[in-house]
Structures are given as structure tokens and as C-alpha cells.
Short mmCIF file of the C-alpha atoms (twelve columns), coordinates in Angstrom:
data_MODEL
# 
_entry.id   MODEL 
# 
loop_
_atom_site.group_PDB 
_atom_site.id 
_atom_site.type_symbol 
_atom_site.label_atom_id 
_atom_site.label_alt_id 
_atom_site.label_comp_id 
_atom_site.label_asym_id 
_atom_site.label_seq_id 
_atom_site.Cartn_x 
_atom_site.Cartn_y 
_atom_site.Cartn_z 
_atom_site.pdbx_PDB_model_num 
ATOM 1  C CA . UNK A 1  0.000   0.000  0.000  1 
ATOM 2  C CA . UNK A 2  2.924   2.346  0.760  1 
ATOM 3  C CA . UNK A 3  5.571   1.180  -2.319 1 
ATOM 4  C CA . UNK A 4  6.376   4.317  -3.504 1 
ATOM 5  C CA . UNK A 5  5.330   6.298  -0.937 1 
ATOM 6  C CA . UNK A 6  8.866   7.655  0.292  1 
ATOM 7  C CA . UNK A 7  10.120  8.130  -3.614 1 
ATOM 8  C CA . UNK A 8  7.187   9.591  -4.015 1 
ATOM 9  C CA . UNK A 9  7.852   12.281 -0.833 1 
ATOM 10 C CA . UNK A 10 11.511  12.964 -2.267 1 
ATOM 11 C CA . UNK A 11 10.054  13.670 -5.625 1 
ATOM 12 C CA . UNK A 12 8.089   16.394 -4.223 1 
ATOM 13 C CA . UNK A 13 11.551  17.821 -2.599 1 
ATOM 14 C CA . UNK A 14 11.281  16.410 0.949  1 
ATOM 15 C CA . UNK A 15 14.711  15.819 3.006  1 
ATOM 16 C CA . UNK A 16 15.173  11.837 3.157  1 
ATOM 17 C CA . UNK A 17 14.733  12.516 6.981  1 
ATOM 18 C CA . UNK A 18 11.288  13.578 6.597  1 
ATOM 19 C CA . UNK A 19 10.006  10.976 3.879  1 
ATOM 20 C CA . UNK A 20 11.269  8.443  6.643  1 
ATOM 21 C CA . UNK A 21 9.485   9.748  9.239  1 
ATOM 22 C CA . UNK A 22 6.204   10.148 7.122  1 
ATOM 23 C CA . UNK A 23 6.252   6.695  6.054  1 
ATOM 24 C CA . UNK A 24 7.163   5.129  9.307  1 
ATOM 25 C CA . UNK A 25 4.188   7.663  10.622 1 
ATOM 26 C CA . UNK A 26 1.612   6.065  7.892  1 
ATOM 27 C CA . UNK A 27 2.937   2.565  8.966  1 
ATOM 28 C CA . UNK A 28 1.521   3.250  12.748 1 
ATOM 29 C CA . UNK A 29 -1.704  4.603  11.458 1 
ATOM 30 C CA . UNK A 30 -2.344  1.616  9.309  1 
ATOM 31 C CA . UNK A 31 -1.244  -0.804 11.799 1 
ATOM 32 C CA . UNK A 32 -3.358  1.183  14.024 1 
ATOM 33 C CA . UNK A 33 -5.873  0.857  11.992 1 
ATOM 34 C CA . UNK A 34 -5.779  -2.398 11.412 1 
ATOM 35 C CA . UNK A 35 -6.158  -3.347 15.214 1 
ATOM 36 C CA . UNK A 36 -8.813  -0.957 15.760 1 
ATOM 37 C CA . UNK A 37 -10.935 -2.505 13.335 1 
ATOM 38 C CA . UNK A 38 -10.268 -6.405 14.403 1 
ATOM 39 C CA . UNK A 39 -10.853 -5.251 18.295 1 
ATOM 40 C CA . UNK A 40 -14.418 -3.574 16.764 1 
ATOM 41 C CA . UNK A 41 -12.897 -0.424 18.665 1 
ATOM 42 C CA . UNK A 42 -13.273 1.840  15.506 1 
ATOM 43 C CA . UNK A 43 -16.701 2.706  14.220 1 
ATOM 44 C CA . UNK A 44 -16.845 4.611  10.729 1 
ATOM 45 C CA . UNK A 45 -19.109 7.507  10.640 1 
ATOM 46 C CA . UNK A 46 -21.292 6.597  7.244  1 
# 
């Protein structure tokens, strides 16, 4: 879900610093994600 993501970020002119810290933020919120929804702790608002 992520390939590209950081090449992507230094594309747009970000420091290598920051497209590793985005991505390794993105990678907590989907593994955050991920548990929320198996626990049936997160309920989308439709």
C-alpha cells in the first residue's frame, strides 16, 4: 500500500529525513488501523 510512498515524498523535494518519518508515521496509522478494526474499537461515521 505504501511502495512508492517515500520516492514519491523525495520527488516532491522532501529531506530523506522527513520521507522516513512520514512513512514510518503512515505505517503506525495503518497498523493502528488495522487493530482498531479487528478489536471492533473503531466505528466509521457513514
Amino acid at each position: 500500500m505504501l511502495n512508492g510512498f517515500k520516492e514519491y515524498l523525495l520527488d516532491l523535494g522532501k529531506s530523506e529525513n522527513t520521507a522516513t518519518a512520514y512513512l514510518r508515521d503512515a505505517k503506525l496509522f495503518l497498523v493502528w488501523c488495522r487493530d482498531s478494526l479487528t478489536k471492533g474499537i473503531f466505528y466509521p461515521i457513514i
